[in-house]
C-alpha positions in Angstrom: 27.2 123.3 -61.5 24.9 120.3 -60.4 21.7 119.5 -62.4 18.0 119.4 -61.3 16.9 116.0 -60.8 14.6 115.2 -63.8 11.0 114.5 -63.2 9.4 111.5 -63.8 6.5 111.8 -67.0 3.0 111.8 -66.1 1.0 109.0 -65.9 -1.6 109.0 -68.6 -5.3 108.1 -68.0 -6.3 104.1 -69.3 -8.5 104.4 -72.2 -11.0 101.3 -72.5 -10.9 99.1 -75.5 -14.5 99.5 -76.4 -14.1 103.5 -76.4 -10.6 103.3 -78.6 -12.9 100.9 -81.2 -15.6 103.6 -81.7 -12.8 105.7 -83.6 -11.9 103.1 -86.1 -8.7 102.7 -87.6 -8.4 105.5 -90.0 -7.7 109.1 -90.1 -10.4 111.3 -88.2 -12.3 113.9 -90.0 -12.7 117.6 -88.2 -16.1 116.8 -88.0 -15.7 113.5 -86.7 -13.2 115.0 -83.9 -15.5 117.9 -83.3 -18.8 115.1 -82.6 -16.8 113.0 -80.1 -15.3 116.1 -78.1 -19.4 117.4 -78.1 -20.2 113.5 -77.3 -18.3 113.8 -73.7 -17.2 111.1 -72.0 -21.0 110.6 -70.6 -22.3 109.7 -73.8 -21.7 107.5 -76.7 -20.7 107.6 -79.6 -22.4 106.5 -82.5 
């Protein structure tokens, strides 16, 4: 029986340097996770 043709993975969205060196190198905290997803993409994080 022939096979589905597999899909190609989806493309995922660039993330900018400066955004990725807000969260630091280490391990997040919940509340740390919790600030940035209140913190939206509109505003920064501190």
């Amino acid at each position: 029986m022939p096979r589905k043709p597999k899909t190609p993975p989806a493309e995922l969205p660039v993330i900018p340097a400066e955004r990725l060196e807000q969260f630091g190198n280490g391990p997040m905290t919940a509340e740390a996770i919790n600030a940035a997803t209140l913190a939206g993409p509109e505003e920064g994080l501190d």
